[in-house]
Each structure stands twice: as structure tokens, then as C-alpha cells.
Biotite code that builds the C-alpha atoms (Angstrom):
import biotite.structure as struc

atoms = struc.array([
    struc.Atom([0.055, 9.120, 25.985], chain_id="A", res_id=1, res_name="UNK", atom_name="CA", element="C"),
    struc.Atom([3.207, 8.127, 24.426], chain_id="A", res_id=2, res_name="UNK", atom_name="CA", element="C"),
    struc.Atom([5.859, 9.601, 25.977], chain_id="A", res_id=3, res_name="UNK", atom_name="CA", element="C"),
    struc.Atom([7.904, 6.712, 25.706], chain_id="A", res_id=4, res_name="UNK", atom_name="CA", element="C"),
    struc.Atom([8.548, 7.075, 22.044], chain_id="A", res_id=5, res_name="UNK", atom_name="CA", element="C"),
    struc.Atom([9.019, 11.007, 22.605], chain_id="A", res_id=6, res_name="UNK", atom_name="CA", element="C"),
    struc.Atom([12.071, 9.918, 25.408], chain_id="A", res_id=7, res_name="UNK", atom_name="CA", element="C"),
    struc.Atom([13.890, 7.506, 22.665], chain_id="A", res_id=8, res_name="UNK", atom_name="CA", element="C"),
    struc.Atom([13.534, 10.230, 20.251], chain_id="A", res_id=9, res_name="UNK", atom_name="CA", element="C"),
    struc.Atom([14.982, 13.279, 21.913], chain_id="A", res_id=10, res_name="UNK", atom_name="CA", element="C"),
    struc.Atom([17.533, 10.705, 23.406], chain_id="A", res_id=11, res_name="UNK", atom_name="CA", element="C"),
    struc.Atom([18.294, 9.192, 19.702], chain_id="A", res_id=12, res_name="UNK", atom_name="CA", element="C"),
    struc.Atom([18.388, 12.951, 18.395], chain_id="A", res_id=13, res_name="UNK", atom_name="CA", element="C"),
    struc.Atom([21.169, 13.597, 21.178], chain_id="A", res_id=14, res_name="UNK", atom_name="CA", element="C"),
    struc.Atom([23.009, 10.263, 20.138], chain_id="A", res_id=15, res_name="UNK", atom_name="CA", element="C"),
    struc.Atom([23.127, 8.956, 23.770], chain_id="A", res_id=16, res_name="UNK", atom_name="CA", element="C"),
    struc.Atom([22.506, 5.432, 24.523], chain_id="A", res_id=17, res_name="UNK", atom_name="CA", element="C"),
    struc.Atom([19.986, 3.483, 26.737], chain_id="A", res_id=18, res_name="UNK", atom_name="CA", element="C"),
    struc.Atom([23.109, 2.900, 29.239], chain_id="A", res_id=19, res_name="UNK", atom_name="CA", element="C"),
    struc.Atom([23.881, 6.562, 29.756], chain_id="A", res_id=20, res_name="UNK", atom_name="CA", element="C"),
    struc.Atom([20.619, 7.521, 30.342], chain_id="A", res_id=21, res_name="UNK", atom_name="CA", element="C"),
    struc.Atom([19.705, 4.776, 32.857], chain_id="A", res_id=22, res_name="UNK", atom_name="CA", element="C"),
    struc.Atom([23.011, 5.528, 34.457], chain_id="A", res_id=23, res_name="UNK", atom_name="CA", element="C"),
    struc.Atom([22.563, 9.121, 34.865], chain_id="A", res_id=24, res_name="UNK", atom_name="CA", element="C"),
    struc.Atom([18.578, 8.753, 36.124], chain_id="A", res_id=25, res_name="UNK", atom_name="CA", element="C"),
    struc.Atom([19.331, 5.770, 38.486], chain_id="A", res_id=26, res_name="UNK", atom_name="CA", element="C"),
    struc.Atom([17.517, 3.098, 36.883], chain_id="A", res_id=27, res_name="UNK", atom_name="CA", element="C"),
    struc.Atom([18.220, 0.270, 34.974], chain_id="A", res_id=28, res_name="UNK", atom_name="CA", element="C"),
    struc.Atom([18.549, 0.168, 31.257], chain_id="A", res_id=29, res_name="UNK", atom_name="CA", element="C"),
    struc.Atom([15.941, -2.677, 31.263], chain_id="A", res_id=30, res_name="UNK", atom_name="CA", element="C"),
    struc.Atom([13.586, -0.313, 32.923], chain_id="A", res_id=31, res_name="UNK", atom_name="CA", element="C"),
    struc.Atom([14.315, 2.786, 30.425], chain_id="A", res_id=32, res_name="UNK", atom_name="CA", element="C"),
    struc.Atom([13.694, 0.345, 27.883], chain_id="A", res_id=33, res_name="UNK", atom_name="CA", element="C"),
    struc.Atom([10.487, -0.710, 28.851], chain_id="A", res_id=34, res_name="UNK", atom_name="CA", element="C"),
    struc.Atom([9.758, 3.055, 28.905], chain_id="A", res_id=35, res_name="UNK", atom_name="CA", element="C"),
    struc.Atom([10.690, 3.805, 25.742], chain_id="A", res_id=36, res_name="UNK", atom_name="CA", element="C"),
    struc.Atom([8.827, 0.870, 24.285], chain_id="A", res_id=37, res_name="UNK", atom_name="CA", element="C"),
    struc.Atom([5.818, 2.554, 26.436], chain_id="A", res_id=38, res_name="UNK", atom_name="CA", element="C"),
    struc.Atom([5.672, -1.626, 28.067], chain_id="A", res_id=39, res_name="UNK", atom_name="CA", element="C"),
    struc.Atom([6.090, 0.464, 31.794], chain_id="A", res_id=40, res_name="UNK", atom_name="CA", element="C"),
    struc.Atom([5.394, 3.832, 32.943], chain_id="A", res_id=41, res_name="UNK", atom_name="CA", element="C"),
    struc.Atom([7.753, 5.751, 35.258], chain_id="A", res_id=42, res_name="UNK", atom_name="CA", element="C"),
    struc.Atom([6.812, 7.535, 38.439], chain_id="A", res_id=43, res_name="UNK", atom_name="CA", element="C"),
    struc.Atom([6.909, 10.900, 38.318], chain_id="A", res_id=44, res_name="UNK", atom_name="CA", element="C"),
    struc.Atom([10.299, 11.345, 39.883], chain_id="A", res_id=45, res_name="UNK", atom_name="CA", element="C"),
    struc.Atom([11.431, 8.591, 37.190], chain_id="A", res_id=46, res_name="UNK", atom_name="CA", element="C"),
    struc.Atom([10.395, 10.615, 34.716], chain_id="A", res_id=47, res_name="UNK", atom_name="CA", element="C"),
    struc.Atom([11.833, 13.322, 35.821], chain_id="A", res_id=48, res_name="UNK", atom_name="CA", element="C"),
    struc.Atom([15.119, 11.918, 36.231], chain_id="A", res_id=49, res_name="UNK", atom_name="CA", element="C"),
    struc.Atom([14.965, 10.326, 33.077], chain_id="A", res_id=50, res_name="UNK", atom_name="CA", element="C"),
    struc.Atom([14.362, 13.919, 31.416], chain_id="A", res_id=51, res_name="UNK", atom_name="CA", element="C"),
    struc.Atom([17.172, 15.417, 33.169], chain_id="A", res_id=52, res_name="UNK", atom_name="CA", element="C"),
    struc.Atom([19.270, 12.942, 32.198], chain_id="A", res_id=53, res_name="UNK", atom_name="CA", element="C"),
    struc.Atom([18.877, 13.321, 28.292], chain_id="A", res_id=54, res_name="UNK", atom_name="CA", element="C"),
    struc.Atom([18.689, 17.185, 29.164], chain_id="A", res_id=55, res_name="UNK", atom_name="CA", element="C"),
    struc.Atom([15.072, 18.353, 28.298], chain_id="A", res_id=56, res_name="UNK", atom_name="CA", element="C"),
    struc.Atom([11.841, 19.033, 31.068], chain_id="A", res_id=57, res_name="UNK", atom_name="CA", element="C"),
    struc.Atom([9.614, 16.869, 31.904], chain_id="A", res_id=58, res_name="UNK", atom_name="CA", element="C"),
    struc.Atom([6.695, 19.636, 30.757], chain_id="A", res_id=59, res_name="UNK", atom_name="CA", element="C"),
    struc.Atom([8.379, 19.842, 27.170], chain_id="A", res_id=60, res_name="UNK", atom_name="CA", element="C"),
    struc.Atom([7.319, 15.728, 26.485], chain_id="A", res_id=61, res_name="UNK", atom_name="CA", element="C"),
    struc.Atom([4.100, 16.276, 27.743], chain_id="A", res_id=62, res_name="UNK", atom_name="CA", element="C"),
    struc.Atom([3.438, 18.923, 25.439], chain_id="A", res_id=63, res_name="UNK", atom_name="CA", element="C"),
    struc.Atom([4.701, 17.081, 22.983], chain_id="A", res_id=64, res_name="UNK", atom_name="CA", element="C"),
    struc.Atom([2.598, 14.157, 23.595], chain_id="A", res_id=65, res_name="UNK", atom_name="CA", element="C"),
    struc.Atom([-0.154, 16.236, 23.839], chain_id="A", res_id=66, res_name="UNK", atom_name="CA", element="C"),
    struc.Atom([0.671, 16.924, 19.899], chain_id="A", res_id=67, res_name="UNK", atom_name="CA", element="C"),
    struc.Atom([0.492, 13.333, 18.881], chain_id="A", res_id=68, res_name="UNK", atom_name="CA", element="C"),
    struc.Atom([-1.764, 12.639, 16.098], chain_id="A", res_id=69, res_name="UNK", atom_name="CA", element="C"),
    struc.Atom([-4.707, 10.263, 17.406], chain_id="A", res_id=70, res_name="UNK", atom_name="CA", element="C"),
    struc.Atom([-6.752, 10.038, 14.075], chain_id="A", res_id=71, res_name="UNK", atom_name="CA", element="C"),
    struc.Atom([-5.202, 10.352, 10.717], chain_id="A", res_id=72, res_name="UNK", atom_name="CA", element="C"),
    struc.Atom([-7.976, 10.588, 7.722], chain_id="A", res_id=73, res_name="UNK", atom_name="CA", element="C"),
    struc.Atom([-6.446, 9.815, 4.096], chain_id="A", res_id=74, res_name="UNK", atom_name="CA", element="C"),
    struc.Atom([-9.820, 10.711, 1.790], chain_id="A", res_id=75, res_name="UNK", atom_name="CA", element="C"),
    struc.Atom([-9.633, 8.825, -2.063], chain_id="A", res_id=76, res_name="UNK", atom_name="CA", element="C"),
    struc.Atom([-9.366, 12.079, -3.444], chain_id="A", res_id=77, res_name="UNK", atom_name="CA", element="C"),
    struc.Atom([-5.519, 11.591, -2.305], chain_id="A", res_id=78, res_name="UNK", atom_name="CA", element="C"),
    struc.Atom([-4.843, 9.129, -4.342], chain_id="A", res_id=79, res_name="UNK", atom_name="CA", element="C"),
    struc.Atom([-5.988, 10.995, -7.471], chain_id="A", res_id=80, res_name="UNK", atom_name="CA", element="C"),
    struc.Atom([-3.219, 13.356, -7.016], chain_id="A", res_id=81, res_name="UNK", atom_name="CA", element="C"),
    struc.Atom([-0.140, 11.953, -6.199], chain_id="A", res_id=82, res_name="UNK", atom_name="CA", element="C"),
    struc.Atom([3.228, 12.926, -7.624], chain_id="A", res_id=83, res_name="UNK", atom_name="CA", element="C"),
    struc.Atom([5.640, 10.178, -7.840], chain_id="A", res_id=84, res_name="UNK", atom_name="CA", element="C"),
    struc.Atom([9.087, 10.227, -7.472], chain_id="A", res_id=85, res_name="UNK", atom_name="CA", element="C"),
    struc.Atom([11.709, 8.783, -9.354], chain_id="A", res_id=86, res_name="UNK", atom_name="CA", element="C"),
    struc.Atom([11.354, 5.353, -7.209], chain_id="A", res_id=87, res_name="UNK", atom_name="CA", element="C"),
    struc.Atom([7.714, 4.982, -8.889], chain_id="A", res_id=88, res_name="UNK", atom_name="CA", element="C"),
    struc.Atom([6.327, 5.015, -5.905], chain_id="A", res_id=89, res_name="UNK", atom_name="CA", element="C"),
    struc.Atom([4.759, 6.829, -3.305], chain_id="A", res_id=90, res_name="UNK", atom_name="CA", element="C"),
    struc.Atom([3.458, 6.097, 0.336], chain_id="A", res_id=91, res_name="UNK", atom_name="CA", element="C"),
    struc.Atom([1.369, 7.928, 2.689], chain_id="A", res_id=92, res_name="UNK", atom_name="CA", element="C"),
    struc.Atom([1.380, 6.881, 6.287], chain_id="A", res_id=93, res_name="UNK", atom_name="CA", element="C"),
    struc.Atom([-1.301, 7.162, 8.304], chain_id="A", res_id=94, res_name="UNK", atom_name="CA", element="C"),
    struc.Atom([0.829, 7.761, 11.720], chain_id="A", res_id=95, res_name="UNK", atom_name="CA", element="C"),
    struc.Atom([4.499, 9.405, 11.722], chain_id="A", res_id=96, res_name="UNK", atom_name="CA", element="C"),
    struc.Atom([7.301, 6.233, 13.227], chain_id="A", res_id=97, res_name="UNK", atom_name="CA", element="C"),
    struc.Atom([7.295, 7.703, 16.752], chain_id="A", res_id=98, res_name="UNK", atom_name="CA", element="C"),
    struc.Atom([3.265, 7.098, 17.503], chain_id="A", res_id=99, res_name="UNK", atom_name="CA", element="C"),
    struc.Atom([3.495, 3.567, 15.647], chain_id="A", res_id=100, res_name="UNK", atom_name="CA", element="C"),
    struc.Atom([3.134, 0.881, 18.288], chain_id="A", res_id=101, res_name="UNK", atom_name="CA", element="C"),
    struc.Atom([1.785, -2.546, 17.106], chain_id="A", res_id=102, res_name="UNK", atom_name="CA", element="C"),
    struc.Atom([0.749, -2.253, 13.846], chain_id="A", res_id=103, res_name="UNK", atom_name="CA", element="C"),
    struc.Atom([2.219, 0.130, 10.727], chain_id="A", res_id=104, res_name="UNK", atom_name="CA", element="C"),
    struc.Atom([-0.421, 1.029, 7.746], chain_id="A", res_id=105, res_name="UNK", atom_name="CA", element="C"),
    struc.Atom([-0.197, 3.535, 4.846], chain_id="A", res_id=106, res_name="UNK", atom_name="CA", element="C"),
    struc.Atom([-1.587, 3.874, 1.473], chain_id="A", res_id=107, res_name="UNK", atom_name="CA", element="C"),
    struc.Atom([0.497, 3.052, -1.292], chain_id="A", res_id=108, res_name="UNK", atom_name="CA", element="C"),
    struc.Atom([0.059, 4.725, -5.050], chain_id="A", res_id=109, res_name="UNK", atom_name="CA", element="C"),
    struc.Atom([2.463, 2.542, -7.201], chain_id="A", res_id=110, res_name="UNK", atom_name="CA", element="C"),
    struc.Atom([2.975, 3.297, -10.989], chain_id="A", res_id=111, res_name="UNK", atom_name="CA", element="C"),
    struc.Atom([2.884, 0.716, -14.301], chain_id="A", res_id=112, res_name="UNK", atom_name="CA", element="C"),
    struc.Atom([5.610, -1.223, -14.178], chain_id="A", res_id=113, res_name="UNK", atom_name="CA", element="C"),
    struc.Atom([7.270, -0.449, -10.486], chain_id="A", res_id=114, res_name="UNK", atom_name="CA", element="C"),
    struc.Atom([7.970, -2.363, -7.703], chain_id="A", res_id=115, res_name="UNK", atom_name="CA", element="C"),
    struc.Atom([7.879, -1.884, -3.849], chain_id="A", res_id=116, res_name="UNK", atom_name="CA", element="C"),
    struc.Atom([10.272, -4.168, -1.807], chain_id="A", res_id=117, res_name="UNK", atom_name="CA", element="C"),
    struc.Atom([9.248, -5.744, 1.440], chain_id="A", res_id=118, res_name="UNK", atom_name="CA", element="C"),
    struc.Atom([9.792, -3.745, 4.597], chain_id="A", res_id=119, res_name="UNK", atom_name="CA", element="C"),
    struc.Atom([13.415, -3.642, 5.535], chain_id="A", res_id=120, res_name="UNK", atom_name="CA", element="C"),
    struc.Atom([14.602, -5.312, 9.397], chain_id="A", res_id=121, res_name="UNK", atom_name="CA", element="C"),
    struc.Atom([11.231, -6.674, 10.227], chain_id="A", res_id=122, res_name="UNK", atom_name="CA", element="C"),
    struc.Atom([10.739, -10.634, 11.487], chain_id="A", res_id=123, res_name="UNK", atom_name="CA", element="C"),
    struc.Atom([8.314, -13.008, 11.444], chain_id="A", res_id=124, res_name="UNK", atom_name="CA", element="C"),
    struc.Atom([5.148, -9.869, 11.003], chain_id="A", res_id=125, res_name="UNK", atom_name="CA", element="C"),
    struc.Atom([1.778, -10.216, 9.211], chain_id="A", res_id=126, res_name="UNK", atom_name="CA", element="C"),
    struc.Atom([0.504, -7.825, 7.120], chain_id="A", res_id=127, res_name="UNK", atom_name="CA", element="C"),
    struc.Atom([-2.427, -7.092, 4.962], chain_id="A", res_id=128, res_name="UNK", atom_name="CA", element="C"),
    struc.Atom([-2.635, -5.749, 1.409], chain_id="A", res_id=129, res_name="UNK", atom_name="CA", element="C"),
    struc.Atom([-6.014, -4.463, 0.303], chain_id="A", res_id=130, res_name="UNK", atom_name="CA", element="C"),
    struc.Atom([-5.899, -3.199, -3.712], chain_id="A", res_id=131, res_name="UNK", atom_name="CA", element="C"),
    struc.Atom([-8.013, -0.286, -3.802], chain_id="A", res_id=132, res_name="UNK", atom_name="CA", element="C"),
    struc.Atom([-7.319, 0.636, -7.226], chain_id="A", res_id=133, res_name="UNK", atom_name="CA", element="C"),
    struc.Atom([-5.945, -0.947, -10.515], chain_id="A", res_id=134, res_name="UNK", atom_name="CA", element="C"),
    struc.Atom([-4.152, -4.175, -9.772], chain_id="A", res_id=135, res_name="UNK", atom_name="CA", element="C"),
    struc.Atom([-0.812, -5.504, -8.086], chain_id="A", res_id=136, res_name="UNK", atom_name="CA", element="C"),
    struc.Atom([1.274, -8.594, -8.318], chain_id="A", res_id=137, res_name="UNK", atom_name="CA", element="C"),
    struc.Atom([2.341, -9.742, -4.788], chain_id="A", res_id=138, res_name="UNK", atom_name="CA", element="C"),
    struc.Atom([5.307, -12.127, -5.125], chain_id="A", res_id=139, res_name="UNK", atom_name="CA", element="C"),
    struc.Atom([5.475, -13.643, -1.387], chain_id="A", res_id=140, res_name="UNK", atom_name="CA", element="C"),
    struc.Atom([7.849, -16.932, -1.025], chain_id="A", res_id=141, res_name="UNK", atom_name="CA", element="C"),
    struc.Atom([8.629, -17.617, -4.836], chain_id="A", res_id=142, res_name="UNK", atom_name="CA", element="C"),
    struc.Atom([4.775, -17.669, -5.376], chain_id="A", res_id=143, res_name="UNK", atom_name="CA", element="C"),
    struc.Atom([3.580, -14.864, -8.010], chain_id="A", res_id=144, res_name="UNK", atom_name="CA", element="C"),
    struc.Atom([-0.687, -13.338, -6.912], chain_id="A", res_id=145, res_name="UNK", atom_name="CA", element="C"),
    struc.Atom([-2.531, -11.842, -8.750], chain_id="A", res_id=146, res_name="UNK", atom_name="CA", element="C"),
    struc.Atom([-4.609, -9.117, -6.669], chain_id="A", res_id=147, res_name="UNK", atom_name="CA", element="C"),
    struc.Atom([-7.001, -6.692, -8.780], chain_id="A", res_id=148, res_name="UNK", atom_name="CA", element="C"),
    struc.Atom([-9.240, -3.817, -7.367], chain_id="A", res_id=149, res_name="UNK", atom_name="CA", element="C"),
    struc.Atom([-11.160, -5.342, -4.186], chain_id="A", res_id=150, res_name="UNK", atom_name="CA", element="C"),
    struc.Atom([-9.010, -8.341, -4.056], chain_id="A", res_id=151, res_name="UNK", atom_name="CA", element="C"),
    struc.Atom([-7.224, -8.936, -0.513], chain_id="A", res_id=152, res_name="UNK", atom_name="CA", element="C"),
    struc.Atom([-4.485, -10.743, 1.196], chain_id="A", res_id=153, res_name="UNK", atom_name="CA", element="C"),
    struc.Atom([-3.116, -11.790, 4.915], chain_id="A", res_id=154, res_name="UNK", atom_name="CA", element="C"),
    struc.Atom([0.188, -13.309, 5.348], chain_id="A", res_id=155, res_name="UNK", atom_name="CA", element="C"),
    struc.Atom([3.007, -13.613, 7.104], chain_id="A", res_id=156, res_name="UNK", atom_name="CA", element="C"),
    struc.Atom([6.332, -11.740, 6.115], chain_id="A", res_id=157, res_name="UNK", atom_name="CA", element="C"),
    struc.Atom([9.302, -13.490, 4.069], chain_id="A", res_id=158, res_name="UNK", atom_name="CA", element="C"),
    struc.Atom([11.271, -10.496, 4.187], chain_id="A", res_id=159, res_name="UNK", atom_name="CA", element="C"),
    struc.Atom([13.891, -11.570, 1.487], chain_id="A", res_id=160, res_name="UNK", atom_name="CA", element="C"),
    struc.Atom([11.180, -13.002, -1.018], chain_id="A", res_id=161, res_name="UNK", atom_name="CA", element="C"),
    struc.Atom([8.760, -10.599, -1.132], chain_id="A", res_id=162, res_name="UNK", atom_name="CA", element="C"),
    struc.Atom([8.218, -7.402, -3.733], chain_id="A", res_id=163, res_name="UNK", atom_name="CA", element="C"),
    struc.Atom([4.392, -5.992, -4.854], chain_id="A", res_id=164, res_name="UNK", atom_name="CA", element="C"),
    struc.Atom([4.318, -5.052, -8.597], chain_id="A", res_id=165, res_name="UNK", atom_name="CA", element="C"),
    struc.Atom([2.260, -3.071, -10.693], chain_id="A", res_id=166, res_name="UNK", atom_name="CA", element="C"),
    struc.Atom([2.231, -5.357, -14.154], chain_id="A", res_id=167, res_name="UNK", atom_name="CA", element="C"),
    struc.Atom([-0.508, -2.689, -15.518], chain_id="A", res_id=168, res_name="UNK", atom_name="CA", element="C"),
    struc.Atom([-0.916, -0.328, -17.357], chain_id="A", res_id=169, res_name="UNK", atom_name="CA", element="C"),
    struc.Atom([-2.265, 2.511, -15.021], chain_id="A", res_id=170, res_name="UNK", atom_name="CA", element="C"),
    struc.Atom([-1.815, 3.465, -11.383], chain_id="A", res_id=171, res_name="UNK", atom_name="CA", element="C"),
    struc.Atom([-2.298, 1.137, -8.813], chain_id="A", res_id=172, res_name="UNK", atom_name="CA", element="C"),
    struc.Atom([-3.318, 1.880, -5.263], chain_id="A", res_id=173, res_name="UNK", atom_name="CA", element="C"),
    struc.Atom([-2.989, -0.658, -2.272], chain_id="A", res_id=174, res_name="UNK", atom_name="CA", element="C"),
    struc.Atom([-3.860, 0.060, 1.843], chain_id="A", res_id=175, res_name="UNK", atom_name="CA", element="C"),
    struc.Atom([-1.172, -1.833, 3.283], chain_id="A", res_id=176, res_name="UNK", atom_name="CA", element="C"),
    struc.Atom([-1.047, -2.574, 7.278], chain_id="A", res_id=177, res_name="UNK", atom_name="CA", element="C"),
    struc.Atom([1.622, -5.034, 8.525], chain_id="A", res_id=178, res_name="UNK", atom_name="CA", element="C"),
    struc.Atom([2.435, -5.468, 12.707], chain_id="A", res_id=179, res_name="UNK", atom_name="CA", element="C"),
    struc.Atom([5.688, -4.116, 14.022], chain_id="A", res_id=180, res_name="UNK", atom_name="CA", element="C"),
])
């Protein structure tokens, strides 16, 4: 379970910090942190505490949890019908922020002549691109690839020097996966 990621949330959505909190449940912030991150898992009376402290019960993130998607199934007729919005892009996750924990993935439907920017805030990550349909330009480090439908790529993340382009003349579809 991740109840870790449900505490931040409720805590973020009640704009209290990690200090508060720890103060208020009698532990450390280190520890809540490690919570949070789902790294180390409270006793019950923790827990507790920790829930009373941001002001919701202890059954209310269990249920919660409970909720959590485990499996998330995107089938190719998705990417048939996609509307796109005015960024020329459009990106379906496979898990929602909150039960991302090591790695992020989604499938990405990109039209002609758009771009997708690397992935804002992230350090020193690898990540995948697979093109499942059409083709993509990958521009990683000042270096320009060519990727068409099949076509794959691992690398690490230069965060400021990195954009995927559609060049062509039809939709292009990529599964992209990158660690957090």
C-alpha cells in the first residue's frame, strides 16, 4: 500500500509543511519524510498521530489506498482517437503522480510538426522512448535521432537539451518510461 503518497497529499492539499506535521505527531521530520516517500512505515500509533496531525482518520487513507490503481491497460485502439490540444500534444499516463514511485511511463500521441520538451525538475534519470507509430526526432545533448515505428532508445536525461519532434507528416505515437 501506499499510504505514504496519500499522507503528502492530503498534507500538500492542506498547505502544511513536513515540520508541522512531525511537530504535532511527535516525530521527526526525517521520519515523516521517509513516510511520505513510502522508504519507512509507521507503527500504528505513528500513523495515527501522523493523521491527526494533518486532521483526517487513519481509516479514510486506508480506504483510499485501497483505491489505488495497481494495473493500468492503455489498448492501441487509444491512440486512434486522440484529440489534441492546442500544445499538439497529448499524453496518457499509465499511473496518476501520487502511485508513481520509481519509474514514470505514459503514451504519448504527438502531431506533424510538434514538439514535446524534456520533463521539467528531474536530474540525472534514464528513460526509454519506444516509437510505436509514425516517427520522432529525439534531439538529446545537441545530437539530432532519427527513431521511426519500432525503433528504440535508452539514455540518460540532459534536461536542458532535450525535445522529441514529430518532422512527419502524420501522427506519431511514442511509449515513453523515464525513472523518478
Amino acid at each position: 500500500m501506499n499510504l505514504g503518497s496519500i499522507l503528502r497529499q492530503k498534507r500538500k492539499d492542506q498547505k502544511l509543511t513536513l515540520k508541522t506535521i512531525a511537530e504535532k505527531a511527535g516525530i521527526s521530520e526525517g521520519f515523516l519524510s521517509q513516510v511520505e516517500n513510502d522508504v519507512s512505515s509507521p507503527s500504528v500509533d505513528t500513523l495515527v498521530n501522523i493523521c491527526n496531525a494533518v486532521g483526517i482518520e487513519a481509516g479514510e487513507v486506508f480506504k483510499e489506498a485501497e483505491k489505488q490503481e495497481r494495473l493500468v491497460v492503455i489498448r492501441k485502439s487509444d491512440w486512434e482517437e486522440v484529440e489534441l490540444p492546442a500544445s499538439g500534444f497529448s499524453t496518457r499516463r499509465f499511473f496518476s503522480p501520487e502511485n508513481r514511485k520509481i519509474i514514470d511511463s505514459s503514451i504519448i500521441a504527438i502531431e506533424p510538426e510538434k514538439s514535446i520538451p524534456a520533463r521539467k525538475n528531474v536530474k540525472n534519470t534514464q528513460e526509454v522512448l519506444c516509437v510505436l507509430k509514425g516517427s520522432v526526432e529525439l534531439l538529446h545533448g545537441g545530437e539530432s535521432y532519427q527513431l521511426f515505428e519500432g525503433d528504440s532508445v535508452h539514455y540518460w536525461s540532459i534536461q536542458q537539451r532535450e525535445v522529441i519532434s514529430n518532422r512527419s507528416q502524420g501522427l506519431a505515437v511514442v511509449l515513453w518510461v523515464g525513472t523518478l
